[in-house]
C-alpha positions in Angstrom: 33.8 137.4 131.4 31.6 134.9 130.6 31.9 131.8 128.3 30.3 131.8 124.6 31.4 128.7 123.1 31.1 125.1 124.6 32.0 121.7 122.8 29.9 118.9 124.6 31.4 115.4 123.5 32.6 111.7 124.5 31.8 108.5 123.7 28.3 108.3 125.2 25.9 109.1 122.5 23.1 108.9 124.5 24.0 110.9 127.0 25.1 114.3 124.5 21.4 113.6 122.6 19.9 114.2 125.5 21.9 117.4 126.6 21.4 118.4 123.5 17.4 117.6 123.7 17.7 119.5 126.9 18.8 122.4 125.9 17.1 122.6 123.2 13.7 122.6 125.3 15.3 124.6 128.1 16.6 127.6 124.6 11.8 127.1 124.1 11.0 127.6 127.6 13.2 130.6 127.8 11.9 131.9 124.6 15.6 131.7 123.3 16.5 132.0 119.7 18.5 129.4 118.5 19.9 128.1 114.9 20.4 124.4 114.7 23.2 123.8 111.8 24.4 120.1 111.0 28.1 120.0 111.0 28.5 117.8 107.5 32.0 118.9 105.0 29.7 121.0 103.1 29.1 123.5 106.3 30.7 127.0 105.7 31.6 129.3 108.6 30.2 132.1 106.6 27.0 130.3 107.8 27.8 130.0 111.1 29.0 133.8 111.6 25.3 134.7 109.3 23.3 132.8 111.8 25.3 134.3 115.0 23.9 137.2 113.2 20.7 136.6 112.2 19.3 137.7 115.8 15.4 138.5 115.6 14.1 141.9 116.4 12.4 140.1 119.1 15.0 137.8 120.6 18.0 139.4 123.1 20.6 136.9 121.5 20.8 134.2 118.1 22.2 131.0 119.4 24.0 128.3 117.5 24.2 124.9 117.9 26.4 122.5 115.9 25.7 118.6 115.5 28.6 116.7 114.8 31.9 118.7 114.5 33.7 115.7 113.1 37.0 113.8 114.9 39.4 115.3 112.5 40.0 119.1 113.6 40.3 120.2 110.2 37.6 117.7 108.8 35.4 120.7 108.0 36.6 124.2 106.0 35.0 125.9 109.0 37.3 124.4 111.5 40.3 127.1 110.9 38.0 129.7 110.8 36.2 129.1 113.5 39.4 128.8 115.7 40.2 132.5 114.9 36.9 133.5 115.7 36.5 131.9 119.1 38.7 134.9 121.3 36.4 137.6 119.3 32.8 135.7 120.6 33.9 136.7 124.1 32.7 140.5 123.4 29.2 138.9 122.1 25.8 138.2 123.3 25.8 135.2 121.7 26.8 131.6 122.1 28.0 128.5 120.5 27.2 124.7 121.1 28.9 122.3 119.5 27.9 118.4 120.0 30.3 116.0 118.7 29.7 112.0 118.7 33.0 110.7 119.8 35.7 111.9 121.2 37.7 114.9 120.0 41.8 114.4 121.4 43.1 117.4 123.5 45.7 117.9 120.9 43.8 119.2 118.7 43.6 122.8 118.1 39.6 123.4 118.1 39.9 121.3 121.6 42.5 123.8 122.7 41.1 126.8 121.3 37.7 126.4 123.0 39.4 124.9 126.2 41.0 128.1 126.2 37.7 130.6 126.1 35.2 128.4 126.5 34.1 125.4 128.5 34.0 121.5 127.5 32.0 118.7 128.9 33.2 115.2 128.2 30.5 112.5 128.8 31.7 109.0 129.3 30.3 105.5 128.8 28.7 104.6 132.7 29.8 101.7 134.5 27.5 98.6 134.9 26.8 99.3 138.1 25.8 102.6 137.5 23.9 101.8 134.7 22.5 98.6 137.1 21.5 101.8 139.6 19.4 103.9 137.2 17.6 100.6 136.0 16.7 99.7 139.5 15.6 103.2 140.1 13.2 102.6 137.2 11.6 99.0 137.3 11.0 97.2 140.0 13.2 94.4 139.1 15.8 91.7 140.7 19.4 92.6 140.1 19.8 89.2 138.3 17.3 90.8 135.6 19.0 94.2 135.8 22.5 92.8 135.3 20.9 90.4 132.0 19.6 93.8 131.1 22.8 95.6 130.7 24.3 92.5 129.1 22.0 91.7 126.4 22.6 95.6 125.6 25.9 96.0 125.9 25.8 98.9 127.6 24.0 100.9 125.2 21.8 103.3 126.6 19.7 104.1 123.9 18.8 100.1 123.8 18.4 100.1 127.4 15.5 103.3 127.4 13.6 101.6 125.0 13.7 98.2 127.4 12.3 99.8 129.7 9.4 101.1 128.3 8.4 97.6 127.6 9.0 96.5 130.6 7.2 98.5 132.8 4.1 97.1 131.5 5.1 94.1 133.9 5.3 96.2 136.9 1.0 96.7 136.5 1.2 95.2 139.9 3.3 96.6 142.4 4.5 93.7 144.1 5.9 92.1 141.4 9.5 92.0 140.6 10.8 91.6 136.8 13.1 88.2 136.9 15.7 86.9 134.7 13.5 85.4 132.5 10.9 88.1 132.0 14.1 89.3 130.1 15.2 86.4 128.5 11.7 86.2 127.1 11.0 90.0 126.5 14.1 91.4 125.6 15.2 88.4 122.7 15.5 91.1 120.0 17.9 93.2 121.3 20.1 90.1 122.6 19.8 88.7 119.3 20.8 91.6 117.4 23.4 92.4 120.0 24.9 88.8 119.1 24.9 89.0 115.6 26.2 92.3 115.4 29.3 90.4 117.9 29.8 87.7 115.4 30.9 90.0 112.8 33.6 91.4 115.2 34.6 88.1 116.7 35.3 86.9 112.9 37.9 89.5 111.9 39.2 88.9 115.0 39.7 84.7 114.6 41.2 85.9 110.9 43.9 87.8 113.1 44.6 85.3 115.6 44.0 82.4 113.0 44.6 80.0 115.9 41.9 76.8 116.4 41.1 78.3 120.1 40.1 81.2 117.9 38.2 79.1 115.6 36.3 76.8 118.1 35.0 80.1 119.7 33.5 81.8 116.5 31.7 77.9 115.6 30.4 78.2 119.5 29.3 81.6 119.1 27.3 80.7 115.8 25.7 77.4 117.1 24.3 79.7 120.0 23.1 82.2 117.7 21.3 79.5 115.8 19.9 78.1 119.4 18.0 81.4 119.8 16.6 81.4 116.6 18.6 84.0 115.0 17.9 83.9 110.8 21.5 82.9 109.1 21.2 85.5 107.0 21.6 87.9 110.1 24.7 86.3 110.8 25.9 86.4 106.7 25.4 90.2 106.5 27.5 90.5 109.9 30.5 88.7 109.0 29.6 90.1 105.4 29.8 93.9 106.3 33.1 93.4 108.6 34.7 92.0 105.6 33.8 95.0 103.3 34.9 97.3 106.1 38.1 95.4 106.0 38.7 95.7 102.6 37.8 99.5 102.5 40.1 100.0 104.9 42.8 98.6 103.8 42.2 100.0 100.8 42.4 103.7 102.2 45.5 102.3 104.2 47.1 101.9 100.6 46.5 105.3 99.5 48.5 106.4 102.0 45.3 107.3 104.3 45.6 107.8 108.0 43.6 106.9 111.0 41.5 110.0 111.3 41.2 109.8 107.1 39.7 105.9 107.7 36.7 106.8 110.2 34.6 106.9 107.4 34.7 103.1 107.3 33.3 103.4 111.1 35.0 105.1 114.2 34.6 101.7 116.4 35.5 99.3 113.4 38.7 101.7 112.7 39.5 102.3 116.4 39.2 98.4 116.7 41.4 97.1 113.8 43.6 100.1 112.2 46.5 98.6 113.8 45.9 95.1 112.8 45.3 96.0 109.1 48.3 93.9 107.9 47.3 91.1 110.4 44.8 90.0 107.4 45.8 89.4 103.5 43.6 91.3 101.2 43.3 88.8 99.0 42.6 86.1 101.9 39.5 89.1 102.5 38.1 88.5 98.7 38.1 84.9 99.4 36.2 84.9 101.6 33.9 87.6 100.2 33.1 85.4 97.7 32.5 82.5 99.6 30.1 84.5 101.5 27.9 85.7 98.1 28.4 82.3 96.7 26.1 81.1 100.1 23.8 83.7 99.8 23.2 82.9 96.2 22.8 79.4 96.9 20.3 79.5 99.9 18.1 82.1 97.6 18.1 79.9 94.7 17.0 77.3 97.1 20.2 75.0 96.6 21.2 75.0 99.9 19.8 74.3 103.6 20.6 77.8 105.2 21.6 76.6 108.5 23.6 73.7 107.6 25.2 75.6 104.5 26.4 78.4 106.3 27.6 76.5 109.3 29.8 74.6 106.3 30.9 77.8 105.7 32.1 79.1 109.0 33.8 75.0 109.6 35.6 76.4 106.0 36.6 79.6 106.6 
């Protein structure tokens, strides 16, 4: 018998978008009927099984996809219900998609409910070299470039796409090969951003070690942020959000909250520091909060050079 219900997930976002992009288009071409439902806490199965239901007098079959089942199992009221549903869809025309951002642990029971009577693709992050491969394939570029490329990115693919769009508009003459610093030059944004979004990370992460090797890193990593003309207040709101999402954490983490009950705070921040929660005092956090808004008050109020102020404030912290 055939499979009816398929979970499509991993930590590749890019990669499940565009499954789900292509089938989507290949559901069009096939003159398929298809519900899309978005898989927030507010989804009921009632509207799952109505939509399974809802087939067309014209269409064979109603199709349903799902967007983001969620990495609890039983994040959703439809989870349970769904479980006890899955061996019935076997004796159906229809099918189910769901697309989950993330992973979703094989312990689970919707992962071993639909391992069980349906099928599950995994998608995982590429290596450099394979993501090196597919640039190649695409630009006409050195592999110095190609390599910078996937740095400056950090592997993300969407980031990556979007590169090279921009870039092919350098390969208007065959011959000529996109260098190291045709990126350096074209792709500043996204290494820019990609830094200052690093800073914020590399912060909490000196406030756990709280070591000077620590420290002399984070003052290195700001003075080259500053080099490449990144705006201080870029760097203020990274190191400002990581300290909320530090301090919301640990806040849930008092309540008695688990991992899985923290991801609203962010899966990579969580996945990243759940364990080191009590690395980091929560009133050393405030401090330091309010250092922060006390610079960013000061530079808009014009009391304050915003370079030199906030590099006083990273030498303080």
């Amino acid at each position: 018998m055939s499979k009816r219900i398929f979970l499509i997930h991993g930590e590749n976002d890019y990669l499940i978008y565009k499954d789900l992009k292509d089938r989507k288009k290949e559901f069009e071409k096939n003159n398929i009927e298809f519900h899309e439902l978005q898989g927030s806490k507010s989804l009921q199965f009632s509207q799952i099984y109505e939509s399974l239901a809802s087939t067309s007098f014209f269409a064979a079959s109603s199709n349903v996809i799902i967007r983001d089942l969620g990495e609890r199992n039983s994040i959703y009221p439809f989870v349970e219900e769904l479980i006890d549903f899955i061996p019935k869809i076997e004796s159906q025309e229809n099918e189910i998609f769901i697309y989950h951002r993330g992973k979703i642990a094989k312990n689970t029971k919707i992962y071993k409910a639909i391992d069980k009577y349906g099928e599950i693709k995994e998608y995982f992050n590429p290596k450099d070299e394979e993501t090196i491969s597919v640039i190649k394939k695409s630009l006409n570029i050195e592999e110095g470039a190609a390599k910078l490329l996937v740095e400056y990115s950090n592997g993300n693919l969407f980031s990556i796409k979007s590169e090279i769009k921009k870039l092919t508009n350098l390969n208007y003459k065959s011959d000529y090969k996109i260098t190291s610093e045709d990126i350096e030059k074209y792709c500043v944004k996204m290494r820019n951003s990609n830094e200052v979004w690093g800073i914020g990370k590399n912060f909490i992460d000196t406030l756990i070690e709280d070591t000077n090797g620590s420290r002399l890193v984070l003052i290195e990593e700001f003075e080259n942020n500053i080099k490449n003309e990144v705006e201080p207040m870029q760097i203020l709101y990274s190191l400002y959000n990581y300290v909320l999402s530090f301090i919301k954490m640990k806040r849930l983490i008092k309540k008695g909250k688990g991992f899985r009950e923290c991801l609203s705070v962010g899966y990579f921040f969580v996945k990243d520091f759940f364990n080191k929660s009590d690395s980091v005092d929560e009133k050393r956090l405030y401090e330091i909060n309010s250092l922060l808004l006390e610079y960013e008050y000061q530079v808009k109020s014009g009391l304050i050079d915003d370079v030199n102020g906030l590099r006083k404030v990273i030498l303080s912290l």
